[in-house]
BAVO-906328 format. One record per residue (C-alpha): residue in one letter; x, y negated, z negated. Coordinates in Angstrom, 1 decimal, padded with zeros to 4 digits, always signed. Layout:
// residues N
SITE zavo   east  north     up
SITE    A      X      Y      Z
...
// end
This chain:
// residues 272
SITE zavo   east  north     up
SITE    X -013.0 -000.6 +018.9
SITE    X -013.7 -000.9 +022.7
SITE    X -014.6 +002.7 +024.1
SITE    X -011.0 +004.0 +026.2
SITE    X -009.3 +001.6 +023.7
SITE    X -007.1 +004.3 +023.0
SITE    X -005.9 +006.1 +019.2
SITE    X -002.4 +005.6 +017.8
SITE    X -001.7 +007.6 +015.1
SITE    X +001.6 +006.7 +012.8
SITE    X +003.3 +008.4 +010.4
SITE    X +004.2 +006.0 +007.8
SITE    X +006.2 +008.5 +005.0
SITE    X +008.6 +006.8 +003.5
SITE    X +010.7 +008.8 +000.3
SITE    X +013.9 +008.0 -001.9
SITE    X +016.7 +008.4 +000.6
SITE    X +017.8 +011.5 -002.4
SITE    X +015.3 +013.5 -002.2
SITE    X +013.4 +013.6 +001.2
SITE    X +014.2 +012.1 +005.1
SITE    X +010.8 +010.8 +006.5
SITE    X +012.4 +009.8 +010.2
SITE    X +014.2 +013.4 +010.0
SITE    X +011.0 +015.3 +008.8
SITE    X +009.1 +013.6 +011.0
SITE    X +011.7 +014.2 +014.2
SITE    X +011.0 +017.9 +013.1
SITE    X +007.1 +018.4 +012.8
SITE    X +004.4 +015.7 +013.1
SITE    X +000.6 +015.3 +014.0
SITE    X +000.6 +015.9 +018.2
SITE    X +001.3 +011.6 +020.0
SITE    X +001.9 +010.1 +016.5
SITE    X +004.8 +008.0 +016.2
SITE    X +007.3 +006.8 +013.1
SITE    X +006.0 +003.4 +011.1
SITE    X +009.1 +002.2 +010.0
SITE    X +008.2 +000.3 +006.7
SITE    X +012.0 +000.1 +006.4
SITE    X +012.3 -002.1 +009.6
SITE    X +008.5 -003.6 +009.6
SITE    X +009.6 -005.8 +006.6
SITE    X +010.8 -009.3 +005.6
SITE    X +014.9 -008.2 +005.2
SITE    X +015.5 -011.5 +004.4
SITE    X +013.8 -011.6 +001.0
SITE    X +015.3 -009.8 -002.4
SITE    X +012.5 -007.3 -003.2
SITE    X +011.4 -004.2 -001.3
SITE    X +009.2 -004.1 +001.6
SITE    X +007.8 -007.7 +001.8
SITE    X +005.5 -008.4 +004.3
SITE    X +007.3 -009.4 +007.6
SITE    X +006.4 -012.5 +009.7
SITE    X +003.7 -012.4 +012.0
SITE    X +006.2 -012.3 +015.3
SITE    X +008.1 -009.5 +013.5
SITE    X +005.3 -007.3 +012.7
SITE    X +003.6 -008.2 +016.3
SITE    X +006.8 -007.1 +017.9
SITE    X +007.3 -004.3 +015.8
SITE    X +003.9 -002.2 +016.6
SITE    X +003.2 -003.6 +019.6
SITE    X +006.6 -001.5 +020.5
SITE    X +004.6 +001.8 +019.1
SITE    X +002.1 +001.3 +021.9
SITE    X -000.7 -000.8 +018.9
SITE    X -002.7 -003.8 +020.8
SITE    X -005.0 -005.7 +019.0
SITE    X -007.6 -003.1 +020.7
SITE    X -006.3 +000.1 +019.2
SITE    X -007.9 +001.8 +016.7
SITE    X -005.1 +003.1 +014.3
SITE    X -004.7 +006.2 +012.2
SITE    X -002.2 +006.1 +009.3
SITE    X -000.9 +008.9 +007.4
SITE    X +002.1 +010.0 +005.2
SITE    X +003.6 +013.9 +004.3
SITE    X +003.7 +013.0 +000.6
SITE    X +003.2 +015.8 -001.5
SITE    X +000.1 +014.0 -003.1
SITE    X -001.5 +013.7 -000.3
SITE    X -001.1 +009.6 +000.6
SITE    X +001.5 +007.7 -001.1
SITE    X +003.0 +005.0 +001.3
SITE    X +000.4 +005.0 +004.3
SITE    X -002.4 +002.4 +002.3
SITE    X +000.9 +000.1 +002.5
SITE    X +000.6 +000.5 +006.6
SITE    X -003.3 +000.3 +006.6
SITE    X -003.6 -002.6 +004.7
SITE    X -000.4 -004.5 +006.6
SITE    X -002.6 -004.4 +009.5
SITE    X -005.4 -005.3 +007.7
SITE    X -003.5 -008.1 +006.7
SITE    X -002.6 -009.2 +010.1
SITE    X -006.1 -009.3 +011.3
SITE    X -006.1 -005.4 +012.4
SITE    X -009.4 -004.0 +011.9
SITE    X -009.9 -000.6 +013.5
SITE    X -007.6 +000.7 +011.4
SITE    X -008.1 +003.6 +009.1
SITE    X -006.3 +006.5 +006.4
SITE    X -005.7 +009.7 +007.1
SITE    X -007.5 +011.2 +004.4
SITE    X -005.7 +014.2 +002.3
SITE    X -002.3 +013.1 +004.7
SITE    X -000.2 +015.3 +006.3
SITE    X -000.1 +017.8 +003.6
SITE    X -003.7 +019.0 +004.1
SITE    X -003.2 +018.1 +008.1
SITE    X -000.6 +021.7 +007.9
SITE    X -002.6 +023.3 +004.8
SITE    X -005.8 +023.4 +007.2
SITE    X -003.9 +024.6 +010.2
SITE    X -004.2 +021.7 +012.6
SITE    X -001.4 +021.1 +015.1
SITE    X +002.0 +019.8 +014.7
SITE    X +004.9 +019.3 +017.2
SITE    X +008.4 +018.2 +016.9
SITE    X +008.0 +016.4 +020.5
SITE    X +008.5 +012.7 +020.3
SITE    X +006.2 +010.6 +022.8
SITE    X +007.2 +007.5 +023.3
SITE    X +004.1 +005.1 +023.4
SITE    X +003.8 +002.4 +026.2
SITE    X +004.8 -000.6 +024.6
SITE    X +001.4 -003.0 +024.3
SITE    X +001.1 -007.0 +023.1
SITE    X -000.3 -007.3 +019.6
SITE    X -000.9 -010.7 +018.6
SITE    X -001.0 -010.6 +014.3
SITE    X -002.7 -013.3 +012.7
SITE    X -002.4 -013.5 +008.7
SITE    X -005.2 -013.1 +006.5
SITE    X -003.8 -015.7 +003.5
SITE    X -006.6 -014.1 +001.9
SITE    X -005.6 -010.9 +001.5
SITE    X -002.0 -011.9 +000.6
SITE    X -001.2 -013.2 -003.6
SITE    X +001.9 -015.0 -003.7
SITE    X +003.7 -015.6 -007.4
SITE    X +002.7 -018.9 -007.5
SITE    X -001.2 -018.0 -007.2
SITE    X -000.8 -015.0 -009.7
SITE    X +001.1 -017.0 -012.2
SITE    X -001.7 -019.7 -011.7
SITE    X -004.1 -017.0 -012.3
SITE    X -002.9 -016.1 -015.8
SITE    X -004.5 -019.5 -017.4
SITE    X -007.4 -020.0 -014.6
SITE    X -008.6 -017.0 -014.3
SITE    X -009.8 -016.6 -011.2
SITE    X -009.5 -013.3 -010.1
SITE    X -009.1 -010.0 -011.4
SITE    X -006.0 -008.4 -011.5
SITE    X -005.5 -004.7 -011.1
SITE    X -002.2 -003.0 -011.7
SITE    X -001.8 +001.0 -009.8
SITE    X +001.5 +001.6 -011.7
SITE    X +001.2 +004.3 -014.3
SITE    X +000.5 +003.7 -018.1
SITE    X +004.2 +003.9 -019.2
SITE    X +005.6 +001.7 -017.0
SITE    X +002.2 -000.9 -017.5
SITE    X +002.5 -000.3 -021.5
SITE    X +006.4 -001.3 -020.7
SITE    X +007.4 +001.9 -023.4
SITE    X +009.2 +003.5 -020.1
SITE    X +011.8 +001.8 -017.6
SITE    X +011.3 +001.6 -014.0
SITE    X +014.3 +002.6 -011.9
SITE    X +016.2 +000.7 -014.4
SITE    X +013.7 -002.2 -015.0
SITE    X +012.2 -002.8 -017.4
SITE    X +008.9 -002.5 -017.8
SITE    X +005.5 -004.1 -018.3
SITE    X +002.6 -006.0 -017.0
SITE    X +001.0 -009.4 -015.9
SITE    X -001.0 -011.1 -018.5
SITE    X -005.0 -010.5 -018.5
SITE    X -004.1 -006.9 -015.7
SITE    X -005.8 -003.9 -016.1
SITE    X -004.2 -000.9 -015.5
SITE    X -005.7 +001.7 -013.2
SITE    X -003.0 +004.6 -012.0
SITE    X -003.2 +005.1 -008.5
SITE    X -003.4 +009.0 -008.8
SITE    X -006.7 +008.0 -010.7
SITE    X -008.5 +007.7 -007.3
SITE    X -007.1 +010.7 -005.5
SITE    X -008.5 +014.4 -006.2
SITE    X -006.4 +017.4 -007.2
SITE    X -006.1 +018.6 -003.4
SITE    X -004.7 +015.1 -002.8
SITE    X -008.1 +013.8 -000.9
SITE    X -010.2 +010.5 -001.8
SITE    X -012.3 +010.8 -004.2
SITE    X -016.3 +010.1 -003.4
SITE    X -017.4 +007.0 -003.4
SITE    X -019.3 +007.3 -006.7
SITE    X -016.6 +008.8 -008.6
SITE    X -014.3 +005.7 -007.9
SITE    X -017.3 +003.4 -008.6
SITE    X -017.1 +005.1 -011.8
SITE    X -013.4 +004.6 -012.4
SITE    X -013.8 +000.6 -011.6
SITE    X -016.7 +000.6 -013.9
SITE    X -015.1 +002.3 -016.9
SITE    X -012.0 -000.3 -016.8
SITE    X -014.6 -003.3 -016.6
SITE    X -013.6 -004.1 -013.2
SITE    X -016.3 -005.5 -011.2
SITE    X -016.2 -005.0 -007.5
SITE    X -018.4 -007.8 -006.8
SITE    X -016.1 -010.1 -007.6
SITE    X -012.4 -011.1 -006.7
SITE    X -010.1 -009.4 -007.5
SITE    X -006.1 -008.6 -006.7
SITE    X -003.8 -005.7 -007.1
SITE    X -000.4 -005.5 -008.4
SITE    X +002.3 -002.3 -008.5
SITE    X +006.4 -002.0 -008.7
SITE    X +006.4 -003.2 -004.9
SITE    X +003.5 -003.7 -003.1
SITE    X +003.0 -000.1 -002.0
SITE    X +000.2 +001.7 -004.4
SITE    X -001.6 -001.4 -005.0
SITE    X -002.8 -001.0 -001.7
SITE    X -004.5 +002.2 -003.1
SITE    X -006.2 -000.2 -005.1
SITE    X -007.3 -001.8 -002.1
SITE    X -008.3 +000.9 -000.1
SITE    X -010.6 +002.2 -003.0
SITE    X -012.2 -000.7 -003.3
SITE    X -012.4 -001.1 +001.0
SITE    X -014.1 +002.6 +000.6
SITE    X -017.0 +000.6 -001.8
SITE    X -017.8 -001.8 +000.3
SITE    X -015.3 -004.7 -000.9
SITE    X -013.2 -005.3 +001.6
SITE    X -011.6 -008.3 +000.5
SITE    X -009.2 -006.9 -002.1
SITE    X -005.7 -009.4 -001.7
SITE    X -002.4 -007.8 -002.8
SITE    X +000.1 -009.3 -004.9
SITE    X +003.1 -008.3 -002.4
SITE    X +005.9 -009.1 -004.5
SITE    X +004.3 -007.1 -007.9
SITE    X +006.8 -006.2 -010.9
SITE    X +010.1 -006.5 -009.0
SITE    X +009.3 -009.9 -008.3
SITE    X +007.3 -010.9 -011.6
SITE    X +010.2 -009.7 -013.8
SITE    X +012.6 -011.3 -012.2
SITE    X +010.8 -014.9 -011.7
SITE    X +008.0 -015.0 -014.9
SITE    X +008.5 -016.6 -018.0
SITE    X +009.2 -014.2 -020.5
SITE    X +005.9 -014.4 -022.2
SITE    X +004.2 -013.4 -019.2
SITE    X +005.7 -010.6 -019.2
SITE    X +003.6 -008.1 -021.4
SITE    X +005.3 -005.1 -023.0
SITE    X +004.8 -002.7 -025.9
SITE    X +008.3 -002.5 -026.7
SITE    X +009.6 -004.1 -029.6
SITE    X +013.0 -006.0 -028.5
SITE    X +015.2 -006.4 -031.6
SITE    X +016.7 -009.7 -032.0
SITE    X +019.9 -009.7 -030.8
// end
């Protein structure tokens, strides 16, 4: 970005509402000047599955309130407890609305505290700046062009989910389980190391390689809601390809809108 463009960091945790409170933990301790990325609120609320993308006014509006023009250069992060869970989702939103200087904090929060950087619980409230957001269709699979994909071909689909819930021998917060025709399956935690940091470069090179998937060519990624594909994405951004598109709807949408042979499983339904 532009030299005194100015940094904005956001804290994008998010966690079932049972067992953590992101906008409470982060009220409480947080990196010094960041501010709380809502992915709750910077969604499509209109549409039946978790954390669609919104509009382009909506997300425009949205961080353009947390003080984000289209000159900022944005740090992401997240405080989960393996090191980045929800902040690829922010990075690659922006991403997908034509934000480049955007980038992951790597190791997240977690190794933020472990290595004794600062924290505050003092909220600063950002000037509000104009972002104007643009979508990049390509980094965005609909149903439509994934279901398309199953017969043409066209691009390779990777699925960040782990192998139970990809084999379809374990449910899914009560769904059940499986994958899209033709998907590979590549766990999200595959990419991150035991401390909760990115792996090298050659390592996840490596991990692309031993599932066949080849990075010079396209290639989409798929999850329970959009979320840890974008750790697909990211993986691959780290490589070199920075053209990775996400299928934003994944599983939740696929199982409720595929035909039932597209829908891959390992379990053996009995005939009712």
């Amino acid at each position: 970005g532009r030299v005194g463009a100015g940094l904005r960091v956001l804290d994008a945790s998010w966690y079932p509402p049972k067992e953590r409170n992101a906008r409470q933990e982060f009220k409480e301790r947080h990196i010094p000047g960041a501010s709380f990325f809502d992915i709750e609120e910077c969604r499509d609320k209109s549409s039946p599955y978790d954390f669609m993308l919104p509009s382009e006014s909506h997300f425009a509006d949205y961080v353009g309130g947390l003080g984000v023009s289209n000159d900022t250069h944005v740090v992401v992060y997240d405080g989960d407890e393996v090191g980045t869970f929800y902040a690829p989702r922010a990075w690659w939103m922006f991403r997908a609305f034509g934000h480049k200087e955007v980038s992951v904090l790597d190791g997240g929060f977690k190794n933020w505290v472990k290595e004794g950087h600062p924290v505050t619980a003092e909220v600063t409230q950002p000037t509000s700046a104009v972002f104007k957001a643009r979508l990049n269709r390509a980094l965005v699979k609909t149903f439509e062009e994934m279901v398309q994909n199953v017969s043409s071909l066209k691009f390779q689909v990777v699925d960040s989910r782990p192998e139970g819930r990809f084999r379809g021998t374990e449910l899914d917060q009560g769904l059940e389980s499986g994958h899209i025709p033709g998907s590979v399956n590549i766990p999200f935690h595959s990419f991150l190391s035991e401390t909760g940091h990115e792996k090298s470069i050659e390592e996840i090179q490596e991990i692309f390689r031993e599932k066949k998937v080849d990075l010079s060519k396209p290639l989409a990624a798929t999850c329970r809601k959009g979320v840890t594909a974008c750790q697909i994405a990211l993986a691959a951004f780290l490589c070199g390809k920075r053209d990775v598109a996400v299928y934003d709807g994944s599983w939740s949408e696929w199982f409720h809108r595929a035909p039932p042979h597209y829908k891959v499983s390992e379990l053996k339904r009995s005939k009712a």
